[in-house]
C-alpha positions in Angstrom: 11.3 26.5 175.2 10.3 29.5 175.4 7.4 31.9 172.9 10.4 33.6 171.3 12.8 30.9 170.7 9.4 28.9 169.3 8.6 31.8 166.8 12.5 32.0 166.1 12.6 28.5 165.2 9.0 28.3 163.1 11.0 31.2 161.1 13.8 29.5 160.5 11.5 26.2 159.5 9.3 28.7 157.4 12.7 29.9 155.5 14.4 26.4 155.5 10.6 25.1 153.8 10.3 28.5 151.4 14.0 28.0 150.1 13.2 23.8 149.6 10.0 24.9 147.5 12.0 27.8 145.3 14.5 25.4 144.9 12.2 22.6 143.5 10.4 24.8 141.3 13.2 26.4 140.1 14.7 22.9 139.2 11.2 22.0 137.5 10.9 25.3 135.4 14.6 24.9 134.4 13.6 21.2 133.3 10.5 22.4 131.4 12.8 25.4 129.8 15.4 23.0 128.7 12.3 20.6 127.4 10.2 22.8 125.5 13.8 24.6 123.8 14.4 21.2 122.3 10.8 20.3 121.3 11.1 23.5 119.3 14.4 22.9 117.7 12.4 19.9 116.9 9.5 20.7 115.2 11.6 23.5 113.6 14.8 22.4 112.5 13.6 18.7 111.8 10.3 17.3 112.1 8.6 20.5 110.5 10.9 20.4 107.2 10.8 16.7 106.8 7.0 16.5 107.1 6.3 19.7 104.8 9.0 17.5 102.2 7.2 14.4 102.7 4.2 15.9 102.1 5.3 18.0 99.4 7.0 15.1 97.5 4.0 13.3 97.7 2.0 15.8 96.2 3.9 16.1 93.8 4.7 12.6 92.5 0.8 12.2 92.5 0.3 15.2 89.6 3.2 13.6 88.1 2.0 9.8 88.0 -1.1 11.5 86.9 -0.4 14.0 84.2 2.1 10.8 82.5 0.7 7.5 83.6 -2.5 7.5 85.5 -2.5 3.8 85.4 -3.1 2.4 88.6 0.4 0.7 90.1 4.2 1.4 89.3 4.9 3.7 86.6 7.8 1.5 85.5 6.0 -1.9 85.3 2.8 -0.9 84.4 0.9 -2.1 80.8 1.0 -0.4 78.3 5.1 -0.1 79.3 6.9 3.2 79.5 8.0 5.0 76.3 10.2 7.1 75.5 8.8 10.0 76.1 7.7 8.5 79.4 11.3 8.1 80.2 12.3 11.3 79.6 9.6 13.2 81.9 10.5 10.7 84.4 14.2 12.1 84.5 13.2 15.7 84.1 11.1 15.1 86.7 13.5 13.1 89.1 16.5 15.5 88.6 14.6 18.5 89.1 12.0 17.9 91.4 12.0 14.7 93.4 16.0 14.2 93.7 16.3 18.0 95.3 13.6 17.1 97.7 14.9 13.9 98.2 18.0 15.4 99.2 17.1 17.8 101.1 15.7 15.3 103.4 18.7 13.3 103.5 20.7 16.1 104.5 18.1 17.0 107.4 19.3 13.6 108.8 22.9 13.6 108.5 23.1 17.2 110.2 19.9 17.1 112.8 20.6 13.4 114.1 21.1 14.7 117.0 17.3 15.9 117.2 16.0 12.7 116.5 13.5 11.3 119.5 14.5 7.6 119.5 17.4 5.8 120.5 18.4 4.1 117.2 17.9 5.3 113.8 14.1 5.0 112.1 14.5 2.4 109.5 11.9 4.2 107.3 15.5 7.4 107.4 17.4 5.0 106.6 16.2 3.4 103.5 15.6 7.2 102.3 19.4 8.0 102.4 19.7 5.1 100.6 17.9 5.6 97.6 19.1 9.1 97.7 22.2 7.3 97.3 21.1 4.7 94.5 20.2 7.6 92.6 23.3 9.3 92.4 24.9 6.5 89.9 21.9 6.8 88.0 21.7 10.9 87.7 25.6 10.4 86.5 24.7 8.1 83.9 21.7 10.3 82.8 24.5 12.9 81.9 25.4 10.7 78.6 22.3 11.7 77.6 21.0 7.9 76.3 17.6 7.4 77.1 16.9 4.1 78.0 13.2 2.8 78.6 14.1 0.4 80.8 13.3 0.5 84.5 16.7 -0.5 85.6 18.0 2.1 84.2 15.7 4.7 85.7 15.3 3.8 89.6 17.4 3.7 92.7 18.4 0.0 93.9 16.2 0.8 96.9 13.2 2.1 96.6 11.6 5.4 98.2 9.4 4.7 101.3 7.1 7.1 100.8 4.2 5.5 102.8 6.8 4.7 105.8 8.7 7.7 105.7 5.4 10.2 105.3 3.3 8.6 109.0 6.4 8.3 110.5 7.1 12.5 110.0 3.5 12.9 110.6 3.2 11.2 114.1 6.5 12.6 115.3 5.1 16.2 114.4 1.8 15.8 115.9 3.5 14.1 119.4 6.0 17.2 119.7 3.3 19.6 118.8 1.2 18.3 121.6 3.9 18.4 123.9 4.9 21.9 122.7 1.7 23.3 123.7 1.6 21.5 126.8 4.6 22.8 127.8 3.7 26.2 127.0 0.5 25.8 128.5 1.9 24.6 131.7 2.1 26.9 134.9 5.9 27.7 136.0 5.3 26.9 139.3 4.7 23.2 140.2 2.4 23.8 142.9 -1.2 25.3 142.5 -1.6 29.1 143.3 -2.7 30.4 146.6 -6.6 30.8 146.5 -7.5 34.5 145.6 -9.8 36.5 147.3 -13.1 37.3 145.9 
């Protein structure tokens, strides 16, 4: 073999190798594109609302249990029981504060399933739609305009898991958030960078 026909063939070698290694790292950057456009639908369209509601819902329902029964435990079963009056900031509070937020949640999972990380439904989701759902029979009742101080008449057939639902929104957050920024903080290219001169 001759000098030319080596250099011809280590040029078509060094074309064939440059047009493997754009290939591969235009593969990878699509793949980290395609990654880091979902982690931000995400954070944005799911995780982000349903933590700030979480959080929010739970900031709120402390002022409330404080401001009308600071009693330690439920605010339902607690001694002295509920009156009246006790009853009827519950429902103001329910219809105007907690059930909106409530539902708000509820719809974040019935229309951003689909953005969900795992492969089967959180539980803690779950039992949230469901009280949202226990409440509904109960807000149509409240329409009569009886106040009843008993608890049954005032609370979901499931209760809210408030404890469950709030880590759970707060470790997904903080896993895609980390994997946000290390997607954005990764290079395009998977191979290091040629050395620069100094």
């Amino acid at each position: 073999m001759s000098a030319a026909e080596i250099i011809a063939l280590a040029g078509v070698l060094a074309a064939a190798v440059g047009y493997v290694v754009k290939y591969l790292t235009d593969i990878r950057l699509a793949q980290r594109n395609d990654r880091l456009e979902r982690v931000n639908r995400q954070l944005s369209e799911f995780y982000g609302p349903l933590l700030a509601l979480t959080r929010s819902s739970d900031e709120s329902w402390r002022a409330f249990k404080h401001r009308y029964r600071p009693e330690p435990g439920s605010y339902w079963k607690t001694d002295p029981p509920p009156t009246r009056e006790d009853a009827i900031a519950w429902r103001l509070w329910m219809r105007t504060v907690f059930m909106p937020m409530h539902q708000r949640m509820t719809e974040l999972v019935l229309s951003h399933a689909d953005l969900i990380d795992e492969s089967d439904m959180p539980p803690c989701l779950l039992v949230m739609c469901a009280h949202v759902a226990g409440y509904r029979a109960i807000l149509e009742d409240w329409e009569t305009g009886d106040v009843s101080v008993l608890r049954e008449d005032n609370v979901s057939v499931v209760n809210f898991p408030a404890e469950e639902l709030g880590e759970y929104a707060a470790a997904a957050f903080a896993r895609l958030k980390a994997e946000q920024s290390r997607l954005l903080g990764s290079k395009a290219f998977p191979f290091p960078p040629p050395p620069q001169g100094r």
